[in-house]
PLY file of the C-alpha trace (Angstrom):
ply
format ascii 1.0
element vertex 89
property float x
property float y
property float z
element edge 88
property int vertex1
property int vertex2
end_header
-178.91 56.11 188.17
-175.15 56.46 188.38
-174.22 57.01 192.13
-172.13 59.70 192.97
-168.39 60.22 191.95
-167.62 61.54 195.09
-164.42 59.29 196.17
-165.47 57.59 199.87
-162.31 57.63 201.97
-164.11 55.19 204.60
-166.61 52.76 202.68
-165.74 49.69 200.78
-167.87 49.27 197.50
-169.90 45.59 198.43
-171.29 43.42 195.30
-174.90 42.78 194.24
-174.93 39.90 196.34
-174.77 42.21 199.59
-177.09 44.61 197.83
-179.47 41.21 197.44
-180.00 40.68 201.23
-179.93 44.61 202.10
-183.23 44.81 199.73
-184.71 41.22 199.72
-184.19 41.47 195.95
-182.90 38.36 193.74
-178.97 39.32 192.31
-181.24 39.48 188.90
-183.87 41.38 189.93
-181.00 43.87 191.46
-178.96 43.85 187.47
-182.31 44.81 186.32
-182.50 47.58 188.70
-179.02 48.57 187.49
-179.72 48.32 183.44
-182.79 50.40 183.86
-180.88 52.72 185.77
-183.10 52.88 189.01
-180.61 51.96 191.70
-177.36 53.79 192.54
-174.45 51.68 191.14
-170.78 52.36 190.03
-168.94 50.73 186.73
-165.39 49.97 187.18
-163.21 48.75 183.71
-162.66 51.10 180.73
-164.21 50.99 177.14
-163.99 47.37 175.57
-163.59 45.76 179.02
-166.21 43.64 181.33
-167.10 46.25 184.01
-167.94 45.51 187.45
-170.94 46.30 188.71
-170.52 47.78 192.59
-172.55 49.33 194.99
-172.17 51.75 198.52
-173.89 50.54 200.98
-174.72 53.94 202.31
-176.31 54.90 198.71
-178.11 51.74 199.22
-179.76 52.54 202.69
-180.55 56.33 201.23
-182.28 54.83 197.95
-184.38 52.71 200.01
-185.07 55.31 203.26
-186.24 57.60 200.40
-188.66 55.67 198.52
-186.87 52.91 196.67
-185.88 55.45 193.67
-189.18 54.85 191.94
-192.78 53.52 192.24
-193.16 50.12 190.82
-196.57 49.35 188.86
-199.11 46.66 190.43
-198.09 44.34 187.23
-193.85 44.21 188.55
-194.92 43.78 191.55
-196.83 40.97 191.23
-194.19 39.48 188.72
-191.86 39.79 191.43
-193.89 38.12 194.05
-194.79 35.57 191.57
-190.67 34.79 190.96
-189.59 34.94 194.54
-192.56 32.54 195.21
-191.33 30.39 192.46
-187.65 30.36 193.67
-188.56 28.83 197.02
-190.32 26.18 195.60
0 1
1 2
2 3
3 4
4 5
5 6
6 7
7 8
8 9
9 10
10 11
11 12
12 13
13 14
14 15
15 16
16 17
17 18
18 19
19 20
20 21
21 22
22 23
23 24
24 25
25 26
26 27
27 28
28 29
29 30
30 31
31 32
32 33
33 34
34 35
35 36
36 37
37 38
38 39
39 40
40 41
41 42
42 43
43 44
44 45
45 46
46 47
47 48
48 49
49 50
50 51
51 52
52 53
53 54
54 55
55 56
56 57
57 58
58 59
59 60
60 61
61 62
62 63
63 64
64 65
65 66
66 67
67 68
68 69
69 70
70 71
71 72
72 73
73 74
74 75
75 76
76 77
77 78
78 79
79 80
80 81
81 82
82 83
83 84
84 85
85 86
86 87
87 88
């Protein structure tokens, strides 16, 4: 889920490590958010180029204050747990 093109005059885009401790995701988990298209993100860099990944804070807080953009199943839930778990070991 593309975010919005409208231009913000007054917010800097932040990078998936900011959108990491907003959500208490992992960076990874967050790129897998943004390849299945289920958290607002913006590409920047044309056709044949590496684009950047950024994010809005504000579309951030209104993803999550409105339900997280979908309803994860039991089993990624529990894979998640399992991998965050993991990580601080």
């Amino acid at each position: 889920m593309q975010g919005s093109d409208t231009v913000r005059l007054n917010e800097r885009p932040i990078m998936v490590s900011r959108v990491a401790e907003i959500t208490g995701y992992s960076k990874g988990y967050v790129y897998q958010l943004v390849s299945q298209q289920k958290i607002p993100f913006h590409k920047r860099g044309g056709a044949g180029t590496k684009a950047a990944v950024r994010f809005y804070e504000s579309e951030i807080n209104d993803w999550m204050k409105n339900g997280w953009g979908f309803s994860p199943a039991q089993d990624d839930i529990q894979s998640e747990a399992a991998r965050l778990i993991g990580e601080m070991r």
